[in-house]
N, C-alpha and C positions, 0 to 999 in steps of 0.2 A: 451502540458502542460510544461510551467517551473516550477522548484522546487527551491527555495534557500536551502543552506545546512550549518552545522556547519562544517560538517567534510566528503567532496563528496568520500573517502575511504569508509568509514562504508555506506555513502548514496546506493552505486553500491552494497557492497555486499547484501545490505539490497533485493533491487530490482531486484538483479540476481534472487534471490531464491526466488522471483515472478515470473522468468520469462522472462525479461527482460535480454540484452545482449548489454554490449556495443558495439554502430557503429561508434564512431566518438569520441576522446580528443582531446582538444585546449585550450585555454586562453581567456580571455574577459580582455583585458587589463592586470592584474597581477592579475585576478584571474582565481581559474581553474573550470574547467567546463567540459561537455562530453553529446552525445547523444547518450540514451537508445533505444533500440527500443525492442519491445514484439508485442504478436497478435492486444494487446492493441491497440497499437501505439508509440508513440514516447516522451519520457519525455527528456527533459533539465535540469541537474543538474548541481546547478551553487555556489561553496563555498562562502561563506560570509568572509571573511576574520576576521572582529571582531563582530561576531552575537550577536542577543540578542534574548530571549526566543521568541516564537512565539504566538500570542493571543489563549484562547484556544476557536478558535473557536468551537469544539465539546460542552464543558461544557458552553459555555456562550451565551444564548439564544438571547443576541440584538446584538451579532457580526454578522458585513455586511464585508463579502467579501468572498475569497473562503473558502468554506467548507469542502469538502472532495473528494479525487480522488474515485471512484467505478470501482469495475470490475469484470465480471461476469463471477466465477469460472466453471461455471457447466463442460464444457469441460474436466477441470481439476482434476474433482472429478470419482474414480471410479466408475463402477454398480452399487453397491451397499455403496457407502462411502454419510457420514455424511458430512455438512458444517464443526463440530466440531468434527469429525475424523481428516477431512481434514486439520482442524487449529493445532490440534495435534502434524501431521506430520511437518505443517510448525515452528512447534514450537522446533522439533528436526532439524529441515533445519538450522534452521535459529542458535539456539543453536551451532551448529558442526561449523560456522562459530563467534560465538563468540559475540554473536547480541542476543538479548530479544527480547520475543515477547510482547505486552501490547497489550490485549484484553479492548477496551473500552468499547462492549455491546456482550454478549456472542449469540452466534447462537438464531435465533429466527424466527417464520415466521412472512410476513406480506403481507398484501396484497400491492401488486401494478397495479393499475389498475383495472382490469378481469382477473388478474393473481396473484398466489401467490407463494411466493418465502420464500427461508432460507437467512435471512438477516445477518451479524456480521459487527462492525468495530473493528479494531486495530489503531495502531500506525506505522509511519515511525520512522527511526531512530531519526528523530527531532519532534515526538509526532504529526505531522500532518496527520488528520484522514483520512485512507481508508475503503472506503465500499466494502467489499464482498459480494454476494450473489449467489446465484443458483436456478435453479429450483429443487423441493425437487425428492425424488426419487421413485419412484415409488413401492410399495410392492407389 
């Protein structure tokens, strides 16, 4: 997954405190750029040099193109931790390093599939939506 970015500084700290580590900076002509990598996989952040806002895809039901990165925290949640425990903490993570968090749909379950999960999105630093979810926890 490539990512355009306004400001690929705030983009990395954003995704460190996902997780994510950079592997690799370089250039793409005069612009700067770098490869992420996490259990994920591998994103490409690539600065825009003169950006302009980004469609909101979330909010706007007949936008056709990407929608959102997801990625499924469960791993990452303790025994006994909440999606929105969870989001908490990333919201003092991410906080300590000088970054908001924007919650676009707060914890929630839903079904997918024959399974059901704790669903949330947020925001990247350039407001492009990611899915979290997990599988809930068991009591």
């Amino acid at each position: 997954m490539s990512i355009r970015t306004a400001n690929i500084h705030r983009a990395i700290a954003f995704y460190n405190v996902l997780g994510f580590r950079v592997e690799a900076r370089f250039t793409t002509g005069e612009t700067l750029a770098c490869w992420l990598m996490g259990e994920a996989g591998r994103l490409e952040l690539i600065q825009i040099p003169e950006p302009r806002p980004a469609a909101d895809a979330f909010g706007d039901p007949h936008y056709v193109g990407y929608y959102h990165l997801s990625f499924d925290v469960t791993a990452d949640l303790g025994a006994t931790e909440s999606l929105g425990s969870w989001l908490q903490s990333l919201q003092t993570r991410l906080a300590d390093q000088s970054l908001f968090l924007k919650v676009l749909l707060p914890p929630t379950s839903q079904q997918i599939g024959d399974r059901t999960y704790e669903v949330a999105f947020i925001a990247d630093t350039d407001f492009l939506p990611i899915e979290l979810l997990c599988e809930p926890t068991s009591s």
